[in-house]
Backbone as a printed PyTorch tensor [residue, N CA C, xyz], in Angstrom:
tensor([[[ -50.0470,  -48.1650, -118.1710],
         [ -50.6270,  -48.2630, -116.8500],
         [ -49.6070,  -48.8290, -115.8610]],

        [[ -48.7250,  -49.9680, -116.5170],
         [ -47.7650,  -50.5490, -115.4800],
         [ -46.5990,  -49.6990, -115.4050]],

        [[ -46.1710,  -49.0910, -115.8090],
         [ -45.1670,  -47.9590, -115.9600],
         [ -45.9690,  -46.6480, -114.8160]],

        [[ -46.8820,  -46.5980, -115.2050],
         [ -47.6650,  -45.5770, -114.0120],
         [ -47.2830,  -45.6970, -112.5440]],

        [[ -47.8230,  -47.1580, -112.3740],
         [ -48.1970,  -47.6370, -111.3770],
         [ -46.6720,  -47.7580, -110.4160]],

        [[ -45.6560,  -48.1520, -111.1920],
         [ -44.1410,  -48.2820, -111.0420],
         [ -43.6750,  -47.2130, -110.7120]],

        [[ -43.8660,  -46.2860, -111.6980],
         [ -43.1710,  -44.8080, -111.2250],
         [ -43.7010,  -44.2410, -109.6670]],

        [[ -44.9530,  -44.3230, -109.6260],
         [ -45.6380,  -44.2160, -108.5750],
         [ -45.1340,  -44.3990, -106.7370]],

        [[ -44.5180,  -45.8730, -107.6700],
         [ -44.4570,  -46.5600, -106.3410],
         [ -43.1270,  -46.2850, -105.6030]],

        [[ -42.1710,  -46.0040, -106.8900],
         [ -40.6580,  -45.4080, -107.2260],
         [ -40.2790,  -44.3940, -105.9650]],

        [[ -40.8410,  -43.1670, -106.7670],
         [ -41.2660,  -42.1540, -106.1420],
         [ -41.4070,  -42.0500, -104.5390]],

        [[ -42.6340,  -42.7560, -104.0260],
         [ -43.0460,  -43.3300, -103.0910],
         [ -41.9430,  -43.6450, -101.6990]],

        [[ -41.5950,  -44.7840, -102.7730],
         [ -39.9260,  -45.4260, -102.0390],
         [ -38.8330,  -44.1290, -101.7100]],

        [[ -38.6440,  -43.6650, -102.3350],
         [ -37.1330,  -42.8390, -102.0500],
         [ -37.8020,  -41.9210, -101.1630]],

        [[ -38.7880,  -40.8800, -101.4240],
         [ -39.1350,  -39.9780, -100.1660],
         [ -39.2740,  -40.7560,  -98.7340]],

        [[ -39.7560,  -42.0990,  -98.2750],
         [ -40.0390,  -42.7240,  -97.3110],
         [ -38.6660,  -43.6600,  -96.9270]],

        [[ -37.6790,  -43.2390,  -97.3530],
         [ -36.2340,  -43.6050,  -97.2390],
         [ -35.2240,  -42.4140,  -97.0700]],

        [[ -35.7350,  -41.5460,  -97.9170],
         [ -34.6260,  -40.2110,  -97.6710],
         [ -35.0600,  -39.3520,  -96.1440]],

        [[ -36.7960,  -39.7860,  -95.8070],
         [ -37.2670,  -38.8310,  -94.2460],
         [ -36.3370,  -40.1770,  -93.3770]],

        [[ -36.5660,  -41.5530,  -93.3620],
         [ -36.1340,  -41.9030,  -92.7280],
         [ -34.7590,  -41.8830,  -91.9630]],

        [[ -33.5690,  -41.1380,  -92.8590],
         [ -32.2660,  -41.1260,  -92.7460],
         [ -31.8480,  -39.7480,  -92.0610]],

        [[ -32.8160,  -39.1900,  -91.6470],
         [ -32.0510,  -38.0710,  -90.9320],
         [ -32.6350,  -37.8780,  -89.3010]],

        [[ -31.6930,  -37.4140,  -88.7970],
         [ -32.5880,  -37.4820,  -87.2550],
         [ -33.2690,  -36.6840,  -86.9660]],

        [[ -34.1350,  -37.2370,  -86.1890],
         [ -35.4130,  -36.4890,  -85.9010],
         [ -35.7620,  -35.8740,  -84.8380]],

        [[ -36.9330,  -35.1260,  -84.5440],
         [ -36.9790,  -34.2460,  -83.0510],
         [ -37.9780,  -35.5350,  -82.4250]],

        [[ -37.4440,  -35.5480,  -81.3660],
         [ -38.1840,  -36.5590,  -80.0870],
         [ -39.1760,  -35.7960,  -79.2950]],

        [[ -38.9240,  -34.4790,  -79.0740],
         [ -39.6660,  -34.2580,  -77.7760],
         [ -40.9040,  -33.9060,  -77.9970]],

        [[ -41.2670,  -34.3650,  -79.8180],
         [ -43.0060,  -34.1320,  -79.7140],
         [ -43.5640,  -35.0330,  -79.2550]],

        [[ -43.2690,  -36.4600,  -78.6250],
         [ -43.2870,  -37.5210,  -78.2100],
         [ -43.3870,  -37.3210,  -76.4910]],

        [[ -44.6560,  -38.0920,  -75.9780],
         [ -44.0280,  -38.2560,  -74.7430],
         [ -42.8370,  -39.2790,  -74.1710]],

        [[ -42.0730,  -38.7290,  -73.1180],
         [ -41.3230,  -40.0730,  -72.8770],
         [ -41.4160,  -40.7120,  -72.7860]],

        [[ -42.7890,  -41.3230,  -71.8840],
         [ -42.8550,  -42.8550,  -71.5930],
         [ -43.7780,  -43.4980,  -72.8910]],

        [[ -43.6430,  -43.0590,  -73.9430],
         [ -44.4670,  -43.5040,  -75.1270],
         [ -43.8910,  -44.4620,  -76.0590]],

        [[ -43.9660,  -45.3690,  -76.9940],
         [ -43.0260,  -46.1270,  -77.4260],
         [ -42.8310,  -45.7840,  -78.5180]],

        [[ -44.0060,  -44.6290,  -79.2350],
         [ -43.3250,  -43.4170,  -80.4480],
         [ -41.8940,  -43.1320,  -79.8140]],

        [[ -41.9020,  -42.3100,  -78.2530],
         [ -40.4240,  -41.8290,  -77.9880],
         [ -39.3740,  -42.6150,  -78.3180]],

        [[ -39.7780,  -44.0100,  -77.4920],
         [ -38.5300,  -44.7920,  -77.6590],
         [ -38.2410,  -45.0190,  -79.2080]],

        [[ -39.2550,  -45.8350,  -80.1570],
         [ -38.5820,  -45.7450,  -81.4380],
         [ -37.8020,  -44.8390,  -82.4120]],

        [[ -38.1790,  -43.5730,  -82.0110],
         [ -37.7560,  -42.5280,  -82.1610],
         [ -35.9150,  -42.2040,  -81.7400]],

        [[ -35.8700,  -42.2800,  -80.7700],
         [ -34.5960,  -42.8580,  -80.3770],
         [ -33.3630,  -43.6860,  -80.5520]],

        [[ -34.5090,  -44.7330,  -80.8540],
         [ -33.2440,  -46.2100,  -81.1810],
         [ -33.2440,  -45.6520,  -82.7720]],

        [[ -34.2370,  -45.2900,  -83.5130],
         [ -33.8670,  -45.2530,  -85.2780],
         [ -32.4510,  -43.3940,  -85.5590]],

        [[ -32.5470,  -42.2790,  -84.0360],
         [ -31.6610,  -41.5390,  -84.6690],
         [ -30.2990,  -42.1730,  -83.9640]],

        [[ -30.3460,  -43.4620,  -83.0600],
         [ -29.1090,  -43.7330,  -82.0140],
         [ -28.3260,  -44.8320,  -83.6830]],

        [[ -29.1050,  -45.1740,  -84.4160],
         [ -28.9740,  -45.9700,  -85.6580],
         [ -28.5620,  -45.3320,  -86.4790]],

        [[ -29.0590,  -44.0160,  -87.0010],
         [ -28.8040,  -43.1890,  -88.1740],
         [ -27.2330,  -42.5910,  -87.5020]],

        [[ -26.7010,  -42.1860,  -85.9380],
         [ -25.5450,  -42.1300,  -85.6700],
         [ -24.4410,  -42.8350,  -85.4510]],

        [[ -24.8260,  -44.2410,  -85.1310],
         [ -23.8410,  -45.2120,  -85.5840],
         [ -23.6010,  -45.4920,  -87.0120]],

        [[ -24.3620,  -45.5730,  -87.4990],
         [ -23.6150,  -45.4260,  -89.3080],
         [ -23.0950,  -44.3650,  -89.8410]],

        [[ -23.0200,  -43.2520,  -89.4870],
         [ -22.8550,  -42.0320,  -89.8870],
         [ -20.9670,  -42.4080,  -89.3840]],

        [[ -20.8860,  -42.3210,  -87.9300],
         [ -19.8890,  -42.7180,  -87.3510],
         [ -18.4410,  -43.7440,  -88.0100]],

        [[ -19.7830,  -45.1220,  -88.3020],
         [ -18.6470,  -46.3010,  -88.7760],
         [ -18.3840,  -46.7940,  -87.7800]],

        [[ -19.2040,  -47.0640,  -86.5880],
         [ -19.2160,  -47.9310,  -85.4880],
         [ -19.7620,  -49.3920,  -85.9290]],

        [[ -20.5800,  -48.6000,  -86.6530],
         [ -21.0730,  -50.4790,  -86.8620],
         [ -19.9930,  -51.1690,  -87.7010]],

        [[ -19.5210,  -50.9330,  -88.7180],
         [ -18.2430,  -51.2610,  -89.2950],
         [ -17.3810,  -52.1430,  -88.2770]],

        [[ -16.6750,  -51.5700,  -87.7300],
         [ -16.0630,  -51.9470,  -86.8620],
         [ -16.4560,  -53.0000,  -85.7800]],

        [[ -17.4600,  -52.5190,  -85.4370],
         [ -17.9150,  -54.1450,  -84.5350],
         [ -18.0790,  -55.2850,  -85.1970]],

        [[ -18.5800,  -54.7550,  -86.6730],
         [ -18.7180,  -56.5930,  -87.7850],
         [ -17.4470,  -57.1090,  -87.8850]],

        [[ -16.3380,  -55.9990,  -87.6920],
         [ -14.7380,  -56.5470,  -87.7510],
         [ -14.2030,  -57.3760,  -87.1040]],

        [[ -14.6150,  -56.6240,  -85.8370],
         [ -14.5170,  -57.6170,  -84.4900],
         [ -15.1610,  -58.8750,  -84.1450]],

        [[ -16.6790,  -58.8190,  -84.4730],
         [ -16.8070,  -59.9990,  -84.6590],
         [ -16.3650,  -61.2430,  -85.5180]],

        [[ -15.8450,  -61.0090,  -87.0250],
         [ -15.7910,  -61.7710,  -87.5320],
         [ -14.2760,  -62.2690,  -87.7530]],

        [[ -13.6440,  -61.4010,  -87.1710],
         [ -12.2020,  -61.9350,  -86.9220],
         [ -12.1230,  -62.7050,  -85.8270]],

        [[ -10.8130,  -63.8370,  -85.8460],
         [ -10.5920,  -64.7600,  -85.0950],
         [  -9.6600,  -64.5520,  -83.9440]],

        [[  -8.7300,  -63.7500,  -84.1830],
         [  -7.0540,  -63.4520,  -82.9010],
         [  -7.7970,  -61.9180,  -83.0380]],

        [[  -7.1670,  -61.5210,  -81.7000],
         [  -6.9020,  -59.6840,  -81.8100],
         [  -5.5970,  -59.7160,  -83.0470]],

        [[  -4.8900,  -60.1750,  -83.3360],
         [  -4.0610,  -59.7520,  -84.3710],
         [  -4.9240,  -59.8660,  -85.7380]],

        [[  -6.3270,  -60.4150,  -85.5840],
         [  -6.2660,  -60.4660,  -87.3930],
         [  -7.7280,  -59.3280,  -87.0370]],

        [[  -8.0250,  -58.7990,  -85.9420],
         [  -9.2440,  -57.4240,  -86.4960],
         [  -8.1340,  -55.9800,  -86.1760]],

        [[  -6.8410,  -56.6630,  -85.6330],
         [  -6.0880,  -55.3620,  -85.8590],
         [  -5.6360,  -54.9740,  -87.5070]],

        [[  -5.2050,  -56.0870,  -87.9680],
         [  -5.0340,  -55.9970,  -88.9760],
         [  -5.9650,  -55.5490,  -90.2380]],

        [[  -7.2670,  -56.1580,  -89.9530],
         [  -8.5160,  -54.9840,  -90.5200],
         [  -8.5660,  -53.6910,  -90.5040]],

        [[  -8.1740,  -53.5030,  -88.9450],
         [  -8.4530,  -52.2700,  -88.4950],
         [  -7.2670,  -51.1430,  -89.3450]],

        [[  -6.2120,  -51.7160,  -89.8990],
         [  -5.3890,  -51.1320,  -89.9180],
         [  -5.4110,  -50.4760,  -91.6380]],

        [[  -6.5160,  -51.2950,  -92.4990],
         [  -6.7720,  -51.2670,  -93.8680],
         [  -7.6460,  -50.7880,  -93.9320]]])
């Protein structure tokens, strides 16, 4: 039964993770709706990672001189 219930939930998880990762159509949404907007910020998200923008800004932040996130930048 607990093996059921697990697989179940398994399952569950990856389809509601694999729809989440691709971008989506907006304009079944009205604009001024806040479906639209979320809609938005989660494919403006799925294109900064795709990119490696976000990468790069954690670089920047967490380096101390421009010489030591160049030096990230450069590895």
């Amino acid at each position: 039964m607990k093996k059921n219930f697990l697989f179940a939930i398994s399952i569950l998880f990856f389809n509601t993770t694999i729809a989440l990762s691709e971008i989506q159509d907006c304009n079944k949404f009205d604009k001024l709706s806040k479906e639209y907007l979320k809609c938005q910020k989660d494919n403006l998200l799925y294109k900064s990672k795709e990119s490696g923008l976000t990468d790069n800004v954690d670089n920047f932040k967490s380096s101390k001189t421009l010489s030591e996130f160049l030096k990230k930048n450069k590895n």
